[in-house]
N, C-alpha and C positions, 0 to 999 in steps of 0.2 A: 839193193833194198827191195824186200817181196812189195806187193801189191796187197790192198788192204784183203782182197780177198784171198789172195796166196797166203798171208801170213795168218788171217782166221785161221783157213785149213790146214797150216803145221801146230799151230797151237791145241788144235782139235787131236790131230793124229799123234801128239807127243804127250797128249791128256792121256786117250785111249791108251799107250805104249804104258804110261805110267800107273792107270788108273788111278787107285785109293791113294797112292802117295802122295799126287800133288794134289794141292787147291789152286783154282782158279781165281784169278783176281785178285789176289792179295795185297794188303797197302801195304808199303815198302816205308812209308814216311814216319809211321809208327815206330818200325825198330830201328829207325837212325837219333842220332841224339841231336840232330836237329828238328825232328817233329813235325818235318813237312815232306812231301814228297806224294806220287802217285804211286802206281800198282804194278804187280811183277803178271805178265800173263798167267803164268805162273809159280808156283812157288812149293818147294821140296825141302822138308825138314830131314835129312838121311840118319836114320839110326845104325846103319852098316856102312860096311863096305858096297856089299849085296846091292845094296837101296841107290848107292852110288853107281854104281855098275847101269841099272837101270836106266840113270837121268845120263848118264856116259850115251846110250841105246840112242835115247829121244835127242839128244844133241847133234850126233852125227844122222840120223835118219831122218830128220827136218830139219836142219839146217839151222834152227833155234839159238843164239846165244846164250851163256851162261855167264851168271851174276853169285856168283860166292859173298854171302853176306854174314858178319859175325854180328860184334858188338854195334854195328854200326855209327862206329864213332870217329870214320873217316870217311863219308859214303855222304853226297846228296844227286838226291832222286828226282827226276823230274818230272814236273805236276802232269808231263805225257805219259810216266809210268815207263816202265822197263819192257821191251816186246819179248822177252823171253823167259827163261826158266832162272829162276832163283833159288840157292839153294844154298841152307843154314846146315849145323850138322847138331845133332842131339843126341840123346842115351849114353852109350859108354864113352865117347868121344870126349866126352867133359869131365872126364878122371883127370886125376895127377897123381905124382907121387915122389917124395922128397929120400932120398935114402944121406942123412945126417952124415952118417960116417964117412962118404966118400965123395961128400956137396953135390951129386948130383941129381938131377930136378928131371923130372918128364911131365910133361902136361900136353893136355889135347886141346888142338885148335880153340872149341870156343871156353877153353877159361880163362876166366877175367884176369887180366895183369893186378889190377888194386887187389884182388884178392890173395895171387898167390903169389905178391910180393909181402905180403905182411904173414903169410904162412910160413916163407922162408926164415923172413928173419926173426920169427917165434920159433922156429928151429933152429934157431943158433947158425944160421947161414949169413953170408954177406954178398955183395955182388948183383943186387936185383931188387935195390932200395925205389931207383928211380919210376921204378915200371908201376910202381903208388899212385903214381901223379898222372898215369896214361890211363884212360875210360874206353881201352879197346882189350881184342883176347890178344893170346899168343898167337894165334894164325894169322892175323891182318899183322901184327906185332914183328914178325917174321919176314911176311911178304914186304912189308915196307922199311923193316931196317928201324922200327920206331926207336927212338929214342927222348933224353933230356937226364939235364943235369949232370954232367960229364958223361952219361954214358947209353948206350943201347945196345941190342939184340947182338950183333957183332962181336960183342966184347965176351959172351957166355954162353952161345949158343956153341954145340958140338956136331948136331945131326939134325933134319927132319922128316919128315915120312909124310912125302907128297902125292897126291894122287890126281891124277889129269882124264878129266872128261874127254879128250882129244884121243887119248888110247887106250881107256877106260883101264889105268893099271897104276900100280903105287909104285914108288922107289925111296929108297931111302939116301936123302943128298948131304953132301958135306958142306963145310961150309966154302969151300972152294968155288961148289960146285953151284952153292946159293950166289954167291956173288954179288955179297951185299956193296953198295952204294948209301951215299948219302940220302936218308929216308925212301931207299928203292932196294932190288933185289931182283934175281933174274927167275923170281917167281912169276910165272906169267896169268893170262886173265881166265884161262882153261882149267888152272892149278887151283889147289885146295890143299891149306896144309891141314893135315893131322894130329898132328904131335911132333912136340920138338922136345930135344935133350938140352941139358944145363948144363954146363960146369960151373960151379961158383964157389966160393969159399968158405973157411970157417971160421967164424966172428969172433975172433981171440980176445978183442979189447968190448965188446959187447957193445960195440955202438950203433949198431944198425937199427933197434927200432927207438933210439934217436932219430937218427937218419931220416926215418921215416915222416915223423913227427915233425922234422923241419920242411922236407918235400909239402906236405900238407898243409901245414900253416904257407908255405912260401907262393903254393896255388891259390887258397884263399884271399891272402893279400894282394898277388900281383893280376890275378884272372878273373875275367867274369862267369857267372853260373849262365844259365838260362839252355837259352836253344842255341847250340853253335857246336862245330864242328873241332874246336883246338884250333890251332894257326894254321892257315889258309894257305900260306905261300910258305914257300922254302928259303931259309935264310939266303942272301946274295953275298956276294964273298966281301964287302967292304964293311958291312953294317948287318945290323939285323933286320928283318923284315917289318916288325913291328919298331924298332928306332927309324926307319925309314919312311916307313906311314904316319906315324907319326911327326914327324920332320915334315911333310909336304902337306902336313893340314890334313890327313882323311879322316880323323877320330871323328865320329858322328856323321860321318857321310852317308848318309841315306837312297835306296830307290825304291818306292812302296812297301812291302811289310818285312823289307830287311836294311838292314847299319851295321856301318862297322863301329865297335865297340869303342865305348866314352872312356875305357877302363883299358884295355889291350888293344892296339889299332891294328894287330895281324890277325883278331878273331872277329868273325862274322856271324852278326846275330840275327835270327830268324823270329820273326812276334810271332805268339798264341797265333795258330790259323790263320799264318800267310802263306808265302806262295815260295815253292824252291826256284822258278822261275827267276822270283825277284833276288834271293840269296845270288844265285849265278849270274845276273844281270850286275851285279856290284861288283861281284870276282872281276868279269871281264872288264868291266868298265874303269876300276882303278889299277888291273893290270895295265890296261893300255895307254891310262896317264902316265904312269910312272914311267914306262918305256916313251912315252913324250916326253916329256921335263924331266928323267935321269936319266933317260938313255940308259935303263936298265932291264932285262926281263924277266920279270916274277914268275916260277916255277910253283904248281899248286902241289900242297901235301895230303889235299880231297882229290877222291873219286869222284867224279863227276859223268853219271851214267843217263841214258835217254835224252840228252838234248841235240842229236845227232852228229854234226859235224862238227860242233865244239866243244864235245864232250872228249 
């Protein structure tokens, strides 16, 4: 861990290395869809590769961490802010392109799943109904393996085009070589995906934006809106996460400006202008009941960055 004034001076000389690209201070709490959070030292929106290359430079030559942030809709921040460089991708990166004839789909890290799950199946495609009901891109989508509703990323993914700040260079991984896991992947925290390939189907019986339309309705009914990240924990092999919090009483369980939800006991709610402090203070604190009185250990399906050693 740098010293306060070590770390000033790499954030100063990885500003300079970057200049006009990055912004300093950036609040991080903003683009997560829980709405709280503090600040990235700094922050790189990369329109290239090139631009990538760059914060690649400042990584290794200060020793700076990097924070790969999309939709931020599996990501909380804490109110101490991230001490390093952050870094979203934009311009071309957020193409797609669907080729009907032969199902297959390419899209760049930050496009949105709800979106170009409902593009699919207005193209007569099937196979990529589910990814309606996920509020994240295809890059985090990837990294984590997301899935629901019988299905995820595993099931239709072909290829991705990864590029790592660690040796400042892209490759193109299979899925072998992704090495999906249950909402994980052996994409690592240096890693940044690109773009990934699709294989999916062609919607012979044209039920897919049915499909859809049930996915959507079936979030409104069973999930709550507001500030929250999706489910928190990773289901346990006996139950689900949320029948299990449920089951031990946490619905409404409270620690200053965050609860677990009166509506879904596996989603965690943040109020208007609280504190990610407090979100994480509840993670931990009903993880560590349940692993007392079930003798089970909750596995989180959030990032949880800057709160140092238990993050």
């Amino acid at each position: 861990m740098k010293s306060d004034k070590a770390h000033q001076t790499a954030v100063e000389e990885a500003k300079r290395l970057l200049g006009s690209l990055a912004q300093k201070d950036k609040n991080l709490g903003t683009m997560t869809t829980y709405r709280v959070g503090g600040n990235a030292a700094l922050y790189v929106e990369a329109q290239s590769e090139k631009e990538l290359s760059q914060v690649a430079v400042a990584h290794k030559s200060t020793g700076l961490p990097v924070l790969v942030v999309g939709k931020g809709s599996n990501l909380l921040v804490a109110q101490a802010g991230f001490p390093g460089i952050a870094v979203s991708l934009g311009g071309h990166f957020g193409a797609s392109e669907i080729d009907t004839e032969h199902a297959v789909v390419r899209a760049g890290g930050p496009v949105a799943l709800p979106a170009l799950a409902r593009r699919c199946a207005r193209a007569g495609l099937t196979g990529f109904e589910w990814a309606v009901g996920v509020p994240g891109s295809i890059g985090g989508a990837v990294r984590m393996n997301a899935g629901g509703h019988g299905s995820d990323m595993e099931a239709s993914i072909v290829e991705a085009s990864i590029f790592d700040f660690a040796t400042s260079s892209t490759q193109l991984w299979d899925k072998q070589r992704i090495r999906f896991g249950y909402r994980q992947s052996a994409i690592g925290a240096t890693q940044i995906v690109l773009e990934a390939t699709l294989q999916l189907a062609h919607d012979l019986d044209g039920d897919a934006l049915g499909v859809l339309g049930d996915i959507v309705q079936w979030r409104r009914d069973n999930q709550p809106g507001g500030q929250n990240a999706g489910s928190v924990f990773v289901n346990p092999e006996t139950e689900t996460a949320g029948e299990l919090l449920d089951r031990l009483g946490f619905k409404g369980f409270r620690i200053g400006s965050a609860q677990i939800s009166e509506k879904h006991a596996n989603f965690v709610q943040a109020d208007p202008g609280g504190s990610s402090d407090d979100v994480d203070e509840v993670i931990r604190t009903v993880a560590a009941r349940v692993f007392k009185e079930a003798d089970i250990e909750l596995r989180t399906e959030i990032r949880r960055v800057g709160f140092g050693a238990r993050s």
